[in-house]
C-alpha positions in Angstrom: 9.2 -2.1 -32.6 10.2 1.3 -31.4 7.2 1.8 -30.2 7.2 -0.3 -27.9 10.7 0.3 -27.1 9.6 3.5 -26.1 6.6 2.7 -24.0 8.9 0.3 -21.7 10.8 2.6 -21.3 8.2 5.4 -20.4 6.5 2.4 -18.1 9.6 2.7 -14.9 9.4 6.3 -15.1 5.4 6.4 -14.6 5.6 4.1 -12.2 8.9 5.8 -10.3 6.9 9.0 -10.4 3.6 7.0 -8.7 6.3 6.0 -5.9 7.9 9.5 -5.3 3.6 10.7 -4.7 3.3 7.3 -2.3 6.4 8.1 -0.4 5.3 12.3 -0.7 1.8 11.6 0.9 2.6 9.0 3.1 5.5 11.4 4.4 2.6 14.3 4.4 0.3 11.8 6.4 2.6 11.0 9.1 3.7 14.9 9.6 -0.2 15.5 10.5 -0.7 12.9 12.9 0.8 13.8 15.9 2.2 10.4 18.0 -0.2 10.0 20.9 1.1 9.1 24.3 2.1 5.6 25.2 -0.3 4.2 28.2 -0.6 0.7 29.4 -4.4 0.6 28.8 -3.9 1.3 25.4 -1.4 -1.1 25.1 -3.7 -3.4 27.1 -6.9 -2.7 24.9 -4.6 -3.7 21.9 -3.4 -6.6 23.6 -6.7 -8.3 23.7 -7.4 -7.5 20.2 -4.1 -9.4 19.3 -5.2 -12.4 21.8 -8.7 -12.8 20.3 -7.1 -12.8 16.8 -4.2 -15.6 17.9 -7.3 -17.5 20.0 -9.0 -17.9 16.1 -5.8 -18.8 15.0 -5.8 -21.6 17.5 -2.3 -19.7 18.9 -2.9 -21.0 22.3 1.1 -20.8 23.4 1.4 -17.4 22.4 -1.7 -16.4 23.6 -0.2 -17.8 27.0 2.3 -15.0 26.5 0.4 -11.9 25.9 -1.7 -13.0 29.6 2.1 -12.3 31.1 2.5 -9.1 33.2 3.8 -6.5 31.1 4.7 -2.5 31.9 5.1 0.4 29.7 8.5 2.6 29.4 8.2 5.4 27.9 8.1 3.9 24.0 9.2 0.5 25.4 6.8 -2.3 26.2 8.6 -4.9 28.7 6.8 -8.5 29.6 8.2 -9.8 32.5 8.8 -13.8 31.8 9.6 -16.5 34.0 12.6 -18.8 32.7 12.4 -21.7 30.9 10.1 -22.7 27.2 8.4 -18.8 27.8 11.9 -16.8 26.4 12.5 -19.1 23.7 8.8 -18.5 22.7 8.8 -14.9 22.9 12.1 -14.3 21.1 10.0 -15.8 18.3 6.5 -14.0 18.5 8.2 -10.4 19.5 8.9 -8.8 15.6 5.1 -10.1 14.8 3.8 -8.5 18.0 6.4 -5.6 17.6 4.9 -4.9 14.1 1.1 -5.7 15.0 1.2 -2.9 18.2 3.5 -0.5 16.2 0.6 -0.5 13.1 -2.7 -0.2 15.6 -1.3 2.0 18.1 0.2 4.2 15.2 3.4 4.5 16.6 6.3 3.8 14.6 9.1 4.0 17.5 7.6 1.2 19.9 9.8 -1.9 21.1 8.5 -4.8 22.7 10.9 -6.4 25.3 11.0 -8.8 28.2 12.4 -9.3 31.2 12.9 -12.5 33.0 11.7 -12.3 36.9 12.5 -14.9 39.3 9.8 -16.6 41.1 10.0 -16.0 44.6 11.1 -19.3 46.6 9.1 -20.9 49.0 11.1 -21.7 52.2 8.7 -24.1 53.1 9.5 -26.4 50.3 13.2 -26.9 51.2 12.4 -27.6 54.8 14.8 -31.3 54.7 15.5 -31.6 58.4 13.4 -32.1 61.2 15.5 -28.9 63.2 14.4 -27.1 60.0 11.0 -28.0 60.0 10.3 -27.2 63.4 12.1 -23.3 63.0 9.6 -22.9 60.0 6.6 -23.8 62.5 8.0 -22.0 65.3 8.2 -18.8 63.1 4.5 -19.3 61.6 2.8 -20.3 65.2 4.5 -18.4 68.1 2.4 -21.1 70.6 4.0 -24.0 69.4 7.1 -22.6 70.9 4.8 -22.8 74.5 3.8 -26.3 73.6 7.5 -27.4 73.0 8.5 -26.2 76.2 5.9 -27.0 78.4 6.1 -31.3 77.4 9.8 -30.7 76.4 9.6 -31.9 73.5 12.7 -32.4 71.3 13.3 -32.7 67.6 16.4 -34.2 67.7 16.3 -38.0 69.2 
């Protein structure tokens, strides 16, 4: 019985002293690699590793997310977003993709970020009026303003 006793309690110290050598080399190993730069066609490169691993994964919305815009600053990598479902959706999938670029790029200081842009408006689709409508045209085709004059022709009855 003490015996045995005695081997349990040789069995954590083994096994503490395994974890101090684990934590010693892996310390040692991340001393010699130096960090390499940042670029976006690294990042890029990388990206299309993760999207052909979601695509067999049949992670088509996420996938939709990784085909966003995206720009690199300094350890920071920002996807621009448009509002709506895609913010939601990326609050989700940013500490897997955080954790899957940090481990291949080898670069244990990387954040992934977003930024929502706003779409630009089209004037043309808030054109309500016909005073409105004609402006637009009359900006887009100088002649029309000729045209207008020369039948006088009126937008207002």
């Amino acid at each position: 019985m003490s015996a045995v006793r005695n081997q349990i309690k040789e069995r954590p110290l083994t096994g503490q002293v395994e974890k101090e050598k684990g934590k010693q080399s892996v310390s040692a190993e991340t001393s010699v690699q130096p960090i390499q730069e940042l670029t976006e066609q690294a990042v890029q490169q990388m990206l299309e590793e993760v999207k052909h691993a979601f695509s067999e994964d049949h992670k088509n919305m996420e996938m939709a997310l990784l085909k966003q815009p995206f720009e690199v600053r300094g350890y920071h990598v920002v996807f621009f977003l448009s509002k709506g479902i895609q913010e939601d959706l990326f609050s989700k999938l940013r500490p897997e993709l955080t954790g899957i670029l940090r481990r291949k790029l080898q670069h244990p200081e990387l954040e992934v970020s977003f930024e929502v842009k706003e779409e630009a408006i089209d004037p043309s689709k808030n054109l309500y009026t016909s005073s409105e409508k004609l402006s637009f045209l009359l900006k887009k085709s100088p002649a029309l303003k000729e045209l207008k004059n020369r039948f006088g022709l009126e937008t207002d009855f």
